[in-house]
MISE-816257 format. One line per 10 residues: their letters; for each residue x, y, z of C-alpha. Coordinates in steps of 0.2 Angstrom, whole numbers, plus 5000, padded with zeros to 4 digits. Last residue first. Layout:
REM residues N
A> X:Y:Z  ...
END
This chain:
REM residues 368
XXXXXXXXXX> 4948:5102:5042  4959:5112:5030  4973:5118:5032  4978:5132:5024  4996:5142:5016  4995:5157:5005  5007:5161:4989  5009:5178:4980  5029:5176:4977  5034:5158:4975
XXXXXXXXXX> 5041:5147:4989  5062:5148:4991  5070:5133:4983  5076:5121:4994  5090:5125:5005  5109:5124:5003  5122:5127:5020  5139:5135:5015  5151:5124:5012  5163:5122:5030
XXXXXXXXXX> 5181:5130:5022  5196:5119:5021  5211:5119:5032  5223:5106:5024  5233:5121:5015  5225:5114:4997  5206:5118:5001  5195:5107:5001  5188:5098:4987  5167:5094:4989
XXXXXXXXXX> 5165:5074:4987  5157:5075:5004  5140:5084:4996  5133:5094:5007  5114:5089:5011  5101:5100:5006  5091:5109:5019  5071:5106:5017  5062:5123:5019  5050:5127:5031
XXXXXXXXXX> 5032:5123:5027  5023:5144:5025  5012:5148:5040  4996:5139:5043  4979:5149:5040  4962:5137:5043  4951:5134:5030  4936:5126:5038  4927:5141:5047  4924:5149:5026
XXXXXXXXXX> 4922:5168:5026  4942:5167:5032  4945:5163:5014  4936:5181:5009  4946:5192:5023  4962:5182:5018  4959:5188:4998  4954:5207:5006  4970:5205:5015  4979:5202:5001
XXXXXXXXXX> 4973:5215:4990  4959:5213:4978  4954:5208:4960  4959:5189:4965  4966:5178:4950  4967:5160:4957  4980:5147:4955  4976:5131:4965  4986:5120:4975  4982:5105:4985
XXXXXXXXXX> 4989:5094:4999  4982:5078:5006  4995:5065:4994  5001:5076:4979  4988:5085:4970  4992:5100:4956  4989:5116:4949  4971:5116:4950  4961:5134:4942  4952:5143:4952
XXXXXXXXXX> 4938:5154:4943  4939:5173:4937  4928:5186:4932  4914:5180:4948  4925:5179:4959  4929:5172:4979  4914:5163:4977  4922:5149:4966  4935:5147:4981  4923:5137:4993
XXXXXXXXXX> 4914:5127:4976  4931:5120:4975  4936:5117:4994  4916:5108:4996  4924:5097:4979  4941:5093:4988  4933:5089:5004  4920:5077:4995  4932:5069:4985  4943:5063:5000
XXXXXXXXXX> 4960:5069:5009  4961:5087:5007  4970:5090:5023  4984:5103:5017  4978:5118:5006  4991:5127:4994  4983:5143:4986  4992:5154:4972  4989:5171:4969  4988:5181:4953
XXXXXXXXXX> 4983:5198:4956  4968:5204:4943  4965:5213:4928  4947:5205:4920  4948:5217:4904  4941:5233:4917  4940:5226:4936  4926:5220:4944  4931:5222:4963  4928:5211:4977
XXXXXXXXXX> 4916:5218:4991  4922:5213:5007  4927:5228:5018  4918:5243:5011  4901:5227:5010  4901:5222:5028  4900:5240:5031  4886:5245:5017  4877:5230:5025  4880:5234:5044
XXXXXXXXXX> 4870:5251:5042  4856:5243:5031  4855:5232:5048  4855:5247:5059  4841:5258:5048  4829:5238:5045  4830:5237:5065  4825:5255:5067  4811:5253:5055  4804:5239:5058
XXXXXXXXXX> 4805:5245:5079  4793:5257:5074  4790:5272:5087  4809:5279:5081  4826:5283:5089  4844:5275:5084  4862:5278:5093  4876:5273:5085  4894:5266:5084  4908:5258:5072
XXXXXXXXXX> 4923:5250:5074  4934:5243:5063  4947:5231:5064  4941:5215:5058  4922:5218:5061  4916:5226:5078  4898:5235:5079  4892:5246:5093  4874:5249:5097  4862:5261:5105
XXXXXXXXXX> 4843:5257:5101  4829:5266:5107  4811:5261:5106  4797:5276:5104  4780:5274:5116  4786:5289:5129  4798:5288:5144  4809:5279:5134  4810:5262:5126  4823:5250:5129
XXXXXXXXXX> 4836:5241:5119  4857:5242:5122  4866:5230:5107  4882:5222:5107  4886:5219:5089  4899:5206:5085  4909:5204:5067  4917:5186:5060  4904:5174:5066  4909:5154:5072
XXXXXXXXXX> 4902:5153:5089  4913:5146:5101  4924:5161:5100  4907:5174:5105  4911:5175:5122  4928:5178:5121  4926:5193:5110  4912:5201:5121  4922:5200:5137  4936:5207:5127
XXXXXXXXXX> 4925:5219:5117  4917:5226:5133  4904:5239:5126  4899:5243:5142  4881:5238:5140  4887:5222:5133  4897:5218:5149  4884:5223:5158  4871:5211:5155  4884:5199:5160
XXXXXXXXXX> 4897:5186:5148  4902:5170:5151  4893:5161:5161  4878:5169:5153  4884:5160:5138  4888:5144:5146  4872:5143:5154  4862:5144:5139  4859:5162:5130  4859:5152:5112
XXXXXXXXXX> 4869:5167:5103  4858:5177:5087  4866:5177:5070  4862:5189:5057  4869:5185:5041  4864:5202:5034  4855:5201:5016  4848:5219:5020  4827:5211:5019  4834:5194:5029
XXXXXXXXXX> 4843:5205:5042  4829:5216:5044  4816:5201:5047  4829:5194:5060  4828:5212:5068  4813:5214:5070  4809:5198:5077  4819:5203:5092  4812:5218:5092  4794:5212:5097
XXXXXXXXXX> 4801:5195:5104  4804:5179:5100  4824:5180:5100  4823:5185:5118  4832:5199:5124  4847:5195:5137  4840:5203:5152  4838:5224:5160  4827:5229:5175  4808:5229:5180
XXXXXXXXXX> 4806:5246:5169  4812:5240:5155  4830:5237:5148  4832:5224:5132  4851:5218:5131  4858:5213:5112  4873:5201:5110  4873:5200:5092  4885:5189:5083  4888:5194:5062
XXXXXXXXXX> 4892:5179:5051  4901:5186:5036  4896:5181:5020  4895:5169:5006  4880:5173:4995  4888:5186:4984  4897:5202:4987  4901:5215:4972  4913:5229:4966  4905:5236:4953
XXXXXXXXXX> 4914:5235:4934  4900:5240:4924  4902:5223:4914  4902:5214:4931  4887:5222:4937  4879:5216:4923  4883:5198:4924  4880:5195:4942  4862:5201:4939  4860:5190:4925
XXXXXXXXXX> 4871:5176:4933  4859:5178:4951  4841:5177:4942  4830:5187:4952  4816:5180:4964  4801:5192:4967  4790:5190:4984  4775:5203:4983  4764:5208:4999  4748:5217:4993
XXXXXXXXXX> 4736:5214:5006  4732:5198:4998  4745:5188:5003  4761:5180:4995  4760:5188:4977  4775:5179:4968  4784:5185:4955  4799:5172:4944  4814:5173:4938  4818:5193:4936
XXXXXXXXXX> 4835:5200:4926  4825:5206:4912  4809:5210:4921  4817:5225:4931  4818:5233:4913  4823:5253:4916  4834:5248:4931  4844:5234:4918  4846:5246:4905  4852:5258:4916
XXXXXXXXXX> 4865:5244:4924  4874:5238:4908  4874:5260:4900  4882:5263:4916  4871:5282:4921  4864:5271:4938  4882:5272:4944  4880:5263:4961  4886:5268:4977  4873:5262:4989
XXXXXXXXXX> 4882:5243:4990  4884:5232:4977  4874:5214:4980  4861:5219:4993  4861:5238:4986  4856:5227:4968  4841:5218:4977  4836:5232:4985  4834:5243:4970  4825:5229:4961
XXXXXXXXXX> 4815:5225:4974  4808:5243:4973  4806:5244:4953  4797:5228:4955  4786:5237:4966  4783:5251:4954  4780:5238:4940  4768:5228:4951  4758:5244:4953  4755:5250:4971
XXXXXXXXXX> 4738:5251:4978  4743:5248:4996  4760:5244:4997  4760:5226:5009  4782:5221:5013  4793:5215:4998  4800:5199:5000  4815:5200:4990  4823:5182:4982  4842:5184:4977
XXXXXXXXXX> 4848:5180:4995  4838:5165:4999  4852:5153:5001  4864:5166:5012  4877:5158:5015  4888:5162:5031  4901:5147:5032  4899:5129:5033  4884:5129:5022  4893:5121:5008
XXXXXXXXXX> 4891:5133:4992  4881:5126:4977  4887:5114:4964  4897:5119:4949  4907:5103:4944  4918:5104:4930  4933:5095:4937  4925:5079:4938  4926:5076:4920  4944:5072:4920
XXXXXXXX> 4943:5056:4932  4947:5059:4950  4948:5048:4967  4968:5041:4965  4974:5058:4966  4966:5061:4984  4980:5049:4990  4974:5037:5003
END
């Protein structure tokens, strides 16, 4: 049934939360700050603050912007609510995402929200009776979880059933084997992989050798320390500051931006059409998609995106849904047989007429 027939004018103004079909972080704008022993609350309000705002805009920031300096000397004024969780001194504070939002927009820092990409680790834990797959419950594996949550890393962990191990060895993510590694991770929808190397050396400290791939870039290191909190919360601050280079979209000065348009096949009920709304309001926070138009199960949407293309694919990619077609061929015109020929009898063949060519700045999806 056409998806025109659904809609009423009022519709168009929904704002609902992002579908969880891709990497959303719903906890992202509350920070759970760990036990500081006679601390004042406005020290460590201080503290989440600077997380929360590294979370969102990266390490770079301009604390000198006259939005964000106001913001860093009253934590309280972008803060919802503060919650003391035990009584050694623990502190969860919530901020309020369109306050925070708002003042990193006026001081035009490139930004990341709660849609983000799923990163697959495939981590082997060596001791002395040989090497296995680590377990999600144990002493680094926890770690590493609890990093991820602090850094606002959507850290995802594989099942290690049959099919994985049928799959991939130990060794493969020892080597660094990003074929082995790619193929295991395609039924698992994540966007970067980590293969990770933990042991502990001939002393008490853990070691942790890793190599991250995301898009086309690859990074590597080596980590040391007796804490495994700290080395888990070093490589997953690590893979923030990436993940942020490549898909931070930037606030730019009067709300500049490319304009691209968006047609998207398979929208054929309200629900599609509204999870496919709320999809492309992340995309920015200056600008929000507009409709063009609806005809049968195809859509098209204007957006303004303060990026390039591939930062624009990168971001759509972010949702496993939308899929990236190529551009519909276009439909030849017939001649038309009333055409003269020439006098001589010979006559020339017309040359062959197409549809018109498809606008400049356009991307094609399906959606499923």
């Amino acid at each position: 049934m056409p998806l025109s027939r659904f809609f009423s004018v009022g519709f168009f103004s929904l704002c609902l939360p992002l579908a969880a079909h891709a990497a959303v972080l719903d906890s992202l704008y509350e920070v759970q700050l760990p036990p500081q022993a006679d601390a004042e609350q406005s020290a460590q309000l201080s503290n989440a603050l600077d997380v929360m705002l590294e979370r969102l805009a990266g390490n770079s920031l301009d604390e000198e912007a006259p939005t964000l300096a106001k913001v860093l000397a009253e934590p309280s004024s972008v803060t919802r609510q503060i919650s003391s969780l035990q009584d050694d001194g623990s502190m969860q504070v919530e901020f309020d995402p369109l306050l925070l939002r708002d003042a990193l927009t006026q001081a035009q820092v490139p930004m990341l929200g709660r849609n983000r990409p799923g990163i697959l680790v495939w981590a082997v834990q060596r001791d002395e009776l040989g090497e296995d797959f680590m377990a999600p419950g144990s002493e680094m594996g926890q770690a590493l979880r609890t990093a991820a949550r602090f850094r606002g890393v959507a850290l995802m962990q594989p099942l290690s059933d049959l099919q994985d191990r049928a799959s991939i060895s130990e060794e493969d993510v020892l080597d660094g084997d990003v074929e082995a590694l790619k193929a295991a991770s395609e039924r698992y929808a994540s966007e970067g992989i980590l293969a990770l190397d933990v042991y502990h050396d001939t002393g008490e400290d853990w070691l942790l050798e890793w190599t991250f791939w995301l898009n086309d870039r690859t990074l590597e290191g080596k980590e040391r320390s007796a804490d495994p909190a700290q080395l888990a919360d070093g490589l997953m601050r690590g893979l923030a500051l990436e993940v942020h280079s490549q898909y931070a979209v930037g606030a730019q000065a009067g709300g500049s931006a490319a304009g691209w348009t968006l047609q998207i096949s398979g929208i054929n009920s309200v629900g599609a059409f509204a999870d496919l709304q709320r999809s492309l309001q992340q995309l920015s926070s200056q600008h929000q998609p507009s409709l063009v138009s609806i005809s049968g199960d195809q859509v098209v949407f204007a957006i303004d995106f303060p990026g390039d293309q591939g930062q624009l694919e990168r971001m759509l990619m972010l949702d496993q849904r939308l899929i990236r077609t190529e551009a519909p061929a276009p439909a030849a015109v017939e001649p038309d047989s009333a055409l003269p020929v020439e006098s001589d009898g010979v006559g020339e063949q017309p040359e062959e007429q197409v549809g018109a060519a498809a606008p400049a700045n356009t991307l094609y999806y399906r959606w499923r």
